[in-house]
C-alpha positions in Angstrom: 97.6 68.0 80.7 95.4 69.8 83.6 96.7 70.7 86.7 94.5 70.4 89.5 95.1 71.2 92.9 91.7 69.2 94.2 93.8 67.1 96.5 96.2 70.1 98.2 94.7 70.9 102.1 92.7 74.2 103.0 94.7 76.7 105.1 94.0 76.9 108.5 92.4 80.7 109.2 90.5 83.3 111.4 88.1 85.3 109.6 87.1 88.5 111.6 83.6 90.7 111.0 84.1 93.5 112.3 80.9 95.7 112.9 80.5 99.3 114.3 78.3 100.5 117.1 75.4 101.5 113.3 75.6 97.9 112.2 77.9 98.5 109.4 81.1 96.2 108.6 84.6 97.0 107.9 86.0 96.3 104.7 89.6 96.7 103.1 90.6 96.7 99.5 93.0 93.9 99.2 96.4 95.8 97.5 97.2 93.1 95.7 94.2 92.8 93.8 94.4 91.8 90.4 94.6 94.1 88.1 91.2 95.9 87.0 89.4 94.7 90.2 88.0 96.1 93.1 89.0 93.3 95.6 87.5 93.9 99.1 87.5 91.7 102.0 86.7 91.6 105.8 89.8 91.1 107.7 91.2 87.7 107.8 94.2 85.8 107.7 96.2 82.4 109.0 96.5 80.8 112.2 100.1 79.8 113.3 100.9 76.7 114.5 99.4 75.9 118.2 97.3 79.0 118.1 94.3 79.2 119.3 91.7 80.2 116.4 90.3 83.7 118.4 93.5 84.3 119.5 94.4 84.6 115.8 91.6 86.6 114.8 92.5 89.6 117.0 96.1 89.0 115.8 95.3 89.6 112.3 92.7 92.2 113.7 95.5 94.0 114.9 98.1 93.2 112.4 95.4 94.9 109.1 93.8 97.2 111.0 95.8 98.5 113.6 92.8 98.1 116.3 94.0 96.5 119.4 91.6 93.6 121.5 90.7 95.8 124.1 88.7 98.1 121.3 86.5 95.0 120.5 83.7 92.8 121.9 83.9 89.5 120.8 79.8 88.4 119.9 80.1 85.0 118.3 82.2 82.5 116.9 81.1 80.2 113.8 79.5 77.1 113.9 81.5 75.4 111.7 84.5 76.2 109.5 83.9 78.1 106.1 85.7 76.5 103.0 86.6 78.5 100.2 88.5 77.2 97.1 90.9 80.1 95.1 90.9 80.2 91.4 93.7 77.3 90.0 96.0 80.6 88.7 96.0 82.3 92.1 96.9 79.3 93.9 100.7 78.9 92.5 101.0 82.5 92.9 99.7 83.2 96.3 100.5 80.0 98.6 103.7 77.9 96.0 100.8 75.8 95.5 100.5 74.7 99.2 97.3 75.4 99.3 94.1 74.9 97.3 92.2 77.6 99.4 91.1 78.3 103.0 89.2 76.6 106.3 87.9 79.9 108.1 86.9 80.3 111.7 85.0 83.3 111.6 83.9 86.0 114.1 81.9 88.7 114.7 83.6 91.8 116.4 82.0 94.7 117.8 83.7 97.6 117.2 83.9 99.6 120.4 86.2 102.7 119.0 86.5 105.5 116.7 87.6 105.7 112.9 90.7 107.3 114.1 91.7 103.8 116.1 92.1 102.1 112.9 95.3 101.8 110.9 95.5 100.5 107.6 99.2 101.5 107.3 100.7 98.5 109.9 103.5 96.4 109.6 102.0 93.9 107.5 100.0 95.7 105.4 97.3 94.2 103.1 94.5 97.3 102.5 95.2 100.4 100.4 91.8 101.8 102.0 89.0 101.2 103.9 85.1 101.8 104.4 82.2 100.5 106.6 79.6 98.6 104.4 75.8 98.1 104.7 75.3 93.9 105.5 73.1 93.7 102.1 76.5 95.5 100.0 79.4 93.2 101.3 78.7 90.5 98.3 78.4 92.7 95.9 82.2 93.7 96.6 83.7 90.8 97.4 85.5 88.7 94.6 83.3 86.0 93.1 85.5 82.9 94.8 84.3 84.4 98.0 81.2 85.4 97.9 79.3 82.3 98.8 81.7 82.0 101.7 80.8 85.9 102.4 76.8 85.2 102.1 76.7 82.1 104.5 78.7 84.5 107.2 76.2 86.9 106.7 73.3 85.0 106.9 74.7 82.8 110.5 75.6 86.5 111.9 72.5 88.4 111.1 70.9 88.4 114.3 73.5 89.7 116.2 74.9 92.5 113.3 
């Protein structure tokens, strides 16, 4: 017998691009990748109950990166959530099966401060390190469950990276 995981909800989540004053985006390698992969990812994470959706993105802004809302410019929201699905293994593992995948709210973030205002090493730590990435390179280093997801962004944010 299968086990399918079609009919479990999407989490609720803010999704932040964050882009430097040279166009490039920020993105941390996940540290609990699995094993032999280079998982990277924009910051992102879940929204809490009665919490407004921006309000969580410069939470989790904050809570992986250590920069603080006064060190960012908020350009655009999404037009409409992202969906992405995770892989039926990493579902049990990551959420108890909750969870089939995410609903995103992103947004694009312009990053007003220096290198030195960022802080991988917070509370609730998710990166091991950290780099700013050309627009064209973030697929390429994303894992391959969220790379559609990762292109759409890309491609509804253009104009204003």
């Amino acid at each position: 017998m299968t086990t399918t995981f079609k009919d479990l909800p999407y989490r609720p989540c803010a999704g932040i691009m964050l882009v430097n004053m040279k166009g490039k985006i920020f993105v941390g390698q996940r540290l609990d990748r699995p094993e032999g992969t280079d998982a990277w990812q924009m910051p992102q994470g879940g929204i809490d109950d009665g919490e407004d959706p921006e309000t969580a993105a410069l939470r989790e802004l904050f809570e992986e990166t250590g920069v603080r809302a006064d060190l960012v410019d908020v350009l655009a929201r999404s037009r409409d959530e992202h969906f992405y699905d995770l892989p039926d293994d990493m579902i049990v593992r990551i959420w108890k099966g909750k969870y089939r995948g995410q609903r995103q709210n992103w947004f694009l973030m312009r990053f007003k401060g220096t290198d030195a205002d960022i802080n991988i090493e917070t509370e609730h730590r998710e990166f091991s390190s950290w780099q700013w990435v050309d627009a064209p390179m973030l697929p390429q280093l994303i894992v391959p469950f969220k790379k559609r997801l990762y292109e759409n962004i890309l491609a509804e944010f253009a104009d204003l990276i």
